[in-house]
N, C-alpha and C positions, 0 to 999 in steps of 0.2 A: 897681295892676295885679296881675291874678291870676297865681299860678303856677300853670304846668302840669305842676307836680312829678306825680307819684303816692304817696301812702303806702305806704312799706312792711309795716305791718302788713296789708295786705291781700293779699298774696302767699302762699300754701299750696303745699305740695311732695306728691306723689301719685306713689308706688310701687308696682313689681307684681313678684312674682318672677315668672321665666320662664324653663324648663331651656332655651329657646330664645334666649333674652334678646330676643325680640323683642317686638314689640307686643302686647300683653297680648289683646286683638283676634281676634291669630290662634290663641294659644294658651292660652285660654281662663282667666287670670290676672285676678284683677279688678284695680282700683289702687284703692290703699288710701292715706289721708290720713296723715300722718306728725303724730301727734298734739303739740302743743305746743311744738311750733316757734318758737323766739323772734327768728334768724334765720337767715338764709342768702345768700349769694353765690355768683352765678356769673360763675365767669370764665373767659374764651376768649382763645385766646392762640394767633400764628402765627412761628415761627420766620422765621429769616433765613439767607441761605447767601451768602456774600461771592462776590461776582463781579468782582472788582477786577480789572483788568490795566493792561498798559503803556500801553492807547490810555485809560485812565479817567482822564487828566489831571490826577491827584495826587488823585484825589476817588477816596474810597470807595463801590463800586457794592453795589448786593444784591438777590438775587430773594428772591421768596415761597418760605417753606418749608412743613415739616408744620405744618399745624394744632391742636392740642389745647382741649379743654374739662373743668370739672370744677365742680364743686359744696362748698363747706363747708358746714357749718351747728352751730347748738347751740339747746337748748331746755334745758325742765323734763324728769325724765326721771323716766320712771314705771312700773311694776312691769310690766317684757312683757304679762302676764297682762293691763293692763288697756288695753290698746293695741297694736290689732294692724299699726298702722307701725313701731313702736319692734320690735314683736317680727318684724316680717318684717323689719327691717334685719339685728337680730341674726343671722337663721337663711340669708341670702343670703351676709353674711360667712362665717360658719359653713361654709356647702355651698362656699362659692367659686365660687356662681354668677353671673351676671350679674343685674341689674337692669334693667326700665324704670319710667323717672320723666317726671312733666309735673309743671311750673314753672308756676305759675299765676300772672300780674300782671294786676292791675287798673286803673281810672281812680281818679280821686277822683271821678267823682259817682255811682260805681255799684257795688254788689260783688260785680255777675255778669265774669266773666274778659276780659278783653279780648284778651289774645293768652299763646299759651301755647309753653312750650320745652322741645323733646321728647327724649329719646335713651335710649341703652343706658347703663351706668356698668355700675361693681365697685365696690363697697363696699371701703375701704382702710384705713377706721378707723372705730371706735366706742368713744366715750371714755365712758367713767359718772364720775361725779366725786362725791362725798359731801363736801362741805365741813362745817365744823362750824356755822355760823351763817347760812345760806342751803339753801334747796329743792335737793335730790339736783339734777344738770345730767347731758348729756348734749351733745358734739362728735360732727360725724358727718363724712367725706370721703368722698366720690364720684370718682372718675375716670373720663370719656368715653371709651369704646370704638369709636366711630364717629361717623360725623356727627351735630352736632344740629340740630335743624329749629326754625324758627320760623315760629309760622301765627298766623294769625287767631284766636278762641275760634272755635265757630259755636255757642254757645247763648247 
């Protein structure tokens, strides 16, 4: 039997700065591929608020709280100059602007985008690493500012 896993390596991250941090769309920001990417996760995540009382019959009750989202990642990391994702990370940290990103996942039998996940973030951290016996690397963290969306690709 097949799995319906998807590959990871298939998956590309796409940033845009925007003094707006909005949709690159409306404020005329292109999105640019964050070059060499080796990976990334995202994780979403909804808080809890105890709603426990006297009638909760020795059981602990809880509602839905805030919700939050964020992004890690790390790659090969390579001179701003020749990569203009790495260097528009840098220059969003820098300004302390906002970010928009899409999350691109795919299937295994294709490598056009199957659904993709969209929001604002802040750039929180960008790590350069120089090790001695391995390729310069590069840590990135993201933090969600708003909701994130997930849609269909349409191309």
């Amino acid at each position: 039997m097949a799995t319906a896993s998807i590959p990871g390596f298939k998956a590309s991250l796409y940033l845009a700065s925007s003094s707006a941090g909005g949709n690159p769309s409306s404020s005329g920001a292109a999105l640019v591929k964050l070059g060499e990417l080796a990976e990334a996760t995202l994780t979403l995540q909804m808080g809890a608020m105890d709603a426990t009382s006297k009638d909760s019959a020795g059981w602990k009750e809880a509602l839905a709280g805030l919700r939050e989202w964020g992004i890690t990642g790390s790659g090969m990391y390579l001179l701003e100059t020749s990569d203009p994702g790495q260097l528009g990370v840098y220059n969003v940290l820098q300004g302390q602007a906002p970010v928009y990103l899409q999350l691109y996942e795919t299937s295994s039998g294709t490598i056009a985008p199957k659904q993709i996940y969209s929001g604002t973030a802040i750039v929180t951290a960008f790590d350069v690493e120089s090790p001695l016996d391995k390729p310069a690397g590069f840590k990135l963290t993201l933090k969600g500012t708003a909701a994130l969306t997930k849609a269909a690709a349409t191309s």
